[in-house]
C-alpha atoms as an extended CHARMM CRD file, in Angstrom:
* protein
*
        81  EXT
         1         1  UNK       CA              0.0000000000        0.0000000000        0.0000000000  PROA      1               0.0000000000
         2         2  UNK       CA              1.1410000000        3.8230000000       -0.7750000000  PROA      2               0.0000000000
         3         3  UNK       CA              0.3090000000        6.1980000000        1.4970000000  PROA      3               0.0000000000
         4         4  UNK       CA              0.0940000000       10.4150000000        1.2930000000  PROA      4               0.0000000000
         5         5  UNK       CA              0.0960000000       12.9360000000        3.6240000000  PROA      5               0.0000000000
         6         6  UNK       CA             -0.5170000000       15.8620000000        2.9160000000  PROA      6               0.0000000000
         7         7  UNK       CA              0.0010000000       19.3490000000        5.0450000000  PROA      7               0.0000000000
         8         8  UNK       CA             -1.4140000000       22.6170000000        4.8930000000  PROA      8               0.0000000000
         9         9  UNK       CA              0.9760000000       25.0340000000        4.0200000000  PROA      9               0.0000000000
        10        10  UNK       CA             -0.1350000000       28.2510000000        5.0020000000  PROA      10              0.0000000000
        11        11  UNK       CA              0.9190000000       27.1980000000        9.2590000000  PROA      11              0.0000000000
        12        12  UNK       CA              1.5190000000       23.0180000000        8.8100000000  PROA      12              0.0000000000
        13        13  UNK       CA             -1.0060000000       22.4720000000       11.6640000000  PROA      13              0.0000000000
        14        14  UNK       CA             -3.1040000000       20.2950000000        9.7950000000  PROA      14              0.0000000000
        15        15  UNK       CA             -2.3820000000       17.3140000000        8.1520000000  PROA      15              0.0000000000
        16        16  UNK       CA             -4.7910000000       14.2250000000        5.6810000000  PROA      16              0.0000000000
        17        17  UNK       CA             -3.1380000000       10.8720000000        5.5790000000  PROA      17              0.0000000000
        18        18  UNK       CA             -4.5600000000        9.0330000000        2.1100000000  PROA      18              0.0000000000
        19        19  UNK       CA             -4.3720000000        6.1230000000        1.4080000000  PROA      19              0.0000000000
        20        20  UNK       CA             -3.7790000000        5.3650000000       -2.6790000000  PROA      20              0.0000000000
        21        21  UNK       CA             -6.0000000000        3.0630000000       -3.7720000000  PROA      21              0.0000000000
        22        22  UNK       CA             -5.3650000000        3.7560000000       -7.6380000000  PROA      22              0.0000000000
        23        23  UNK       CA             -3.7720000000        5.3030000000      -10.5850000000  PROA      23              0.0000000000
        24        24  UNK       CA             -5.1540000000        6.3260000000      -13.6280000000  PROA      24              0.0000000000
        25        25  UNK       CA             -2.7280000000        7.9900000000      -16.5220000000  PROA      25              0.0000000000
        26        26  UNK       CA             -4.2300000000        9.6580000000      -19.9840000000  PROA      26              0.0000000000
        27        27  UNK       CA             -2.0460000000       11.7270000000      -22.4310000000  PROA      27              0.0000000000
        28        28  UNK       CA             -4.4350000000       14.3790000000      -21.7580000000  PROA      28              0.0000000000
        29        29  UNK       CA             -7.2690000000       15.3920000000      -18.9400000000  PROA      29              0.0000000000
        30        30  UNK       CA            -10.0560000000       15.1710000000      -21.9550000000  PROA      30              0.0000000000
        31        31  UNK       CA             -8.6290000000       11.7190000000      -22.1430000000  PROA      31              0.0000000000
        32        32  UNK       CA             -8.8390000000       11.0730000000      -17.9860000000  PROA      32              0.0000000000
        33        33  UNK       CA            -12.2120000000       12.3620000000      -17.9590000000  PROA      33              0.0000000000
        34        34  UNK       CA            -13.8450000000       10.2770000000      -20.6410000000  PROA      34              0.0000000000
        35        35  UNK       CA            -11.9210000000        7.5280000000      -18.7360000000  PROA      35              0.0000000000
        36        36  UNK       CA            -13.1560000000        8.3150000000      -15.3820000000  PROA      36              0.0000000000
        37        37  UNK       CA            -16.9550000000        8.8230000000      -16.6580000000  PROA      37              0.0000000000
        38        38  UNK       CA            -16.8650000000        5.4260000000      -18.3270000000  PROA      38              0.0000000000
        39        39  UNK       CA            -16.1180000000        3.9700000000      -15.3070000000  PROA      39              0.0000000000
        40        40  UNK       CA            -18.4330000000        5.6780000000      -13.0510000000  PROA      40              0.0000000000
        41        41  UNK       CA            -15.7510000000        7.6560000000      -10.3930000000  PROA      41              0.0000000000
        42        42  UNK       CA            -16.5660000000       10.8730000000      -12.4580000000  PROA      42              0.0000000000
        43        43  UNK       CA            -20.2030000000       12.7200000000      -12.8440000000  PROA      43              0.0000000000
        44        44  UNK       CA            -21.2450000000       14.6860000000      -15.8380000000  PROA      44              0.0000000000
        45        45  UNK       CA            -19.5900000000       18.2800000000      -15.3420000000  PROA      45              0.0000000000
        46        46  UNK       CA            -18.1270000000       17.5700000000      -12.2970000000  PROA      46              0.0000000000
        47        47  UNK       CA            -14.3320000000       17.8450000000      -13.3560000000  PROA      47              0.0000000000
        48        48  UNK       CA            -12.7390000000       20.5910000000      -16.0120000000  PROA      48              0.0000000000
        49        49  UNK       CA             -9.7560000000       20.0960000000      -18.1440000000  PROA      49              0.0000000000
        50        50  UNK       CA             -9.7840000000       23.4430000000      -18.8770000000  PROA      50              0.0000000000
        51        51  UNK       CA             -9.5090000000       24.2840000000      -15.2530000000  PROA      51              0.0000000000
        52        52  UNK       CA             -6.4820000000       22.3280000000      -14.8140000000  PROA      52              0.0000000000
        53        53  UNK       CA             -4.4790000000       24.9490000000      -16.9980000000  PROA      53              0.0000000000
        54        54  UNK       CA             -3.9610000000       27.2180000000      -13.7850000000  PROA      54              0.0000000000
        55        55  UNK       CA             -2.0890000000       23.7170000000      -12.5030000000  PROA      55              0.0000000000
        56        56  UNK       CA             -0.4230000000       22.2210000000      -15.7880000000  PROA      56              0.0000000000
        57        57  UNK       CA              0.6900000000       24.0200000000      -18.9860000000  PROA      57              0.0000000000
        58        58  UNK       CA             -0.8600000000       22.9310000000      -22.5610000000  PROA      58              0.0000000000
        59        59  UNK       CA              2.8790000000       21.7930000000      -23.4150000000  PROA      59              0.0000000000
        60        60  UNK       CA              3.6140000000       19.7460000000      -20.0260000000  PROA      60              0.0000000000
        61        61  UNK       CA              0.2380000000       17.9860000000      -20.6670000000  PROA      61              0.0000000000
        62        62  UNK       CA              1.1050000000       16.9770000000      -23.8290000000  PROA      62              0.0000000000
        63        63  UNK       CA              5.2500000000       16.3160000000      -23.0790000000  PROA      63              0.0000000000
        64        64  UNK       CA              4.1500000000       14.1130000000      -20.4120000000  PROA      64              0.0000000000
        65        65  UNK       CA              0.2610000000       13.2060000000      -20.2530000000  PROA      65              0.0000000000
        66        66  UNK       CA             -1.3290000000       13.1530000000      -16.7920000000  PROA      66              0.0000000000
        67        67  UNK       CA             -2.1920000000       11.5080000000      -13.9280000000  PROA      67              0.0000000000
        68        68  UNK       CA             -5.3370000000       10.4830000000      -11.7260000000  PROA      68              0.0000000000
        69        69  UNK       CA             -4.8110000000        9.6080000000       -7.8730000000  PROA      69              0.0000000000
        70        70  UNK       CA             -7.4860000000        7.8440000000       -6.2360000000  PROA      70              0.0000000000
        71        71  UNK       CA             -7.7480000000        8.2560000000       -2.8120000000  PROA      71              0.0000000000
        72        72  UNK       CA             -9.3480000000        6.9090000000        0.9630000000  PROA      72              0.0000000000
        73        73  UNK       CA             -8.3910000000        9.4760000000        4.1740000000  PROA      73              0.0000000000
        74        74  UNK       CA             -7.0680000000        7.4680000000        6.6340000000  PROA      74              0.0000000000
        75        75  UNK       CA             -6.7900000000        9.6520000000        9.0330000000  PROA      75              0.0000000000
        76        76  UNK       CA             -7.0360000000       13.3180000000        9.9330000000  PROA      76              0.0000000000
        77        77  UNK       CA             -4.4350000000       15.1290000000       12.2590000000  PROA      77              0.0000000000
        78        78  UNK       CA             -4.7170000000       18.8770000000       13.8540000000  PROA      78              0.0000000000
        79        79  UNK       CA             -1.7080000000       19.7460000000       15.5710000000  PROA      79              0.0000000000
        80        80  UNK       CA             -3.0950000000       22.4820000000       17.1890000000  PROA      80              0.0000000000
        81        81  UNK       CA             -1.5950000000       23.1740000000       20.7560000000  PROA      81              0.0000000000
């Protein structure tokens, strides 16, 4: 099993631990959508390629495709004091 944990950046106090559960790779995030409808983990309209440009550049999409993570929290940590 892979595992992610992620932290929020702003002050680190709080932290997700995920647990992977699967992978999904398209040359494109038209391509991962289709995919992801067609096997029911997406709904009609409820992703946008388009928005993904403010994370990934037309050219690094198409140099090196893209990737899905799938997902289960494991566990949720504050570390508040």
């Amino acid at each position: 099993m892979d595992y992610i944990r992620f932290t929020e950046m702003t002050d680190g106090e709080q932290t997700i631990l995920v647990e992977v559960i699967g992978i999904f790779t398209a040359p494109s995030f038209v391509v991962l959508e289709q995919r992801l409808l067609e096997i029911d983990l997406l709904t009609q309209g409820s992703f946008s390629p388009t928005g993904m440009r403010k994370y990934y550049s037309v050219e690094d999409e198409e140099k090196y495709g893209v990737m899905g993570i799938r997902i289960r929290v494991v566990s949720l940590v504050s570390t508040e004091v």
